[in-house]
C-alpha positions in Angstrom: -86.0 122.4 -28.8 -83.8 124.3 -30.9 -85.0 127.5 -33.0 -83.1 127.6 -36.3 -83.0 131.4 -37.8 -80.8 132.4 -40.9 -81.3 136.2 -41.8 -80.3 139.7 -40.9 -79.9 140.6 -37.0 -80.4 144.1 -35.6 -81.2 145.4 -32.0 -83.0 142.7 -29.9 -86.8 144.0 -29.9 -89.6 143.8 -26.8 -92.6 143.3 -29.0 -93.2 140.8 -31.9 -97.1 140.9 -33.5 -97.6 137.4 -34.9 -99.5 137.2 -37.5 -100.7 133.8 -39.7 -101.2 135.4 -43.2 -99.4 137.9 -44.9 -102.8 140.1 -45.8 -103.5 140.2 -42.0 -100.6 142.9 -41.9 -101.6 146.3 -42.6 -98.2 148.0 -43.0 -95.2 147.7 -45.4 -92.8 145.3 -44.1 -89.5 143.6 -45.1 -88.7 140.6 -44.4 -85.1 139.9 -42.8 -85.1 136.4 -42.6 -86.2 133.0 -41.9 -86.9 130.7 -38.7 -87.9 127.1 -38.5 -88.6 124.9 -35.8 -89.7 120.8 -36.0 -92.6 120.4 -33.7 -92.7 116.9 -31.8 -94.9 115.7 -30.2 -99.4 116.4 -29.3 -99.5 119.7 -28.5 -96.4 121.1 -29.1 -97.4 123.9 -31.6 -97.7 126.6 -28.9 -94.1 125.7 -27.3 -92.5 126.0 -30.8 -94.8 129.5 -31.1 -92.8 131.1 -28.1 -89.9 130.0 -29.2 -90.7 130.9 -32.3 -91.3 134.3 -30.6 -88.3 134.2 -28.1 -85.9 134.1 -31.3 -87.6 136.8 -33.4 -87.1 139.2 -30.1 -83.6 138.0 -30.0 -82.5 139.0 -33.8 -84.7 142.6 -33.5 -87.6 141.6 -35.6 -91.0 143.1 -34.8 -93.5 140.8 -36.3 -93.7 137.2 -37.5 -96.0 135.4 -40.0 -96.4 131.8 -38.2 -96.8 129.1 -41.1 -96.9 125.7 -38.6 -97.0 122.3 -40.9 -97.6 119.5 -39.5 -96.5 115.7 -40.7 -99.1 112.7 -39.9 -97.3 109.2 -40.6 -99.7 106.9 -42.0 -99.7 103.6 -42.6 -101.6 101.1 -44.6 -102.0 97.0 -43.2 -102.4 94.6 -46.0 
């Protein structure tokens, strides 16, 4: 699993509040940059969500608004 992050970097951070929508935060924020991770597999969404997590700590950011898609392959028989 690999964490793919293109932004700003500043002092690694301890805490990172995740949030899922941008009105859930209650303070002015910038945002520095952007992360992305493919998810593989049942279950996987919390795994990606440390990562997720592990990399925003690495590149100093203090919070996070998760967006997690998901792609269902379907198919049709004829």
């Amino acid at each position: 699993m690999t964490v793919s992050y293109v932004g700003d970097r500043f002092q690694p951070t301890e805490q990172v509040d995740v949030y899922y929508a941008a009105k859930d935060v209650k303070r002015n924020y910038r945002v520095i940059g952007h992360v992305s991770e493919l998810v593989g597999g049942f279950g996987g969404e919390e795994r990606v969500k440390m990562e997720i997590i592990k990399k925003c700590k690495e590149v100093g950011a203090d919070a996070v608004k998760l967006l997690i898609l998901s792609r269902i392959q379907v198919s049709l028989k004829t």
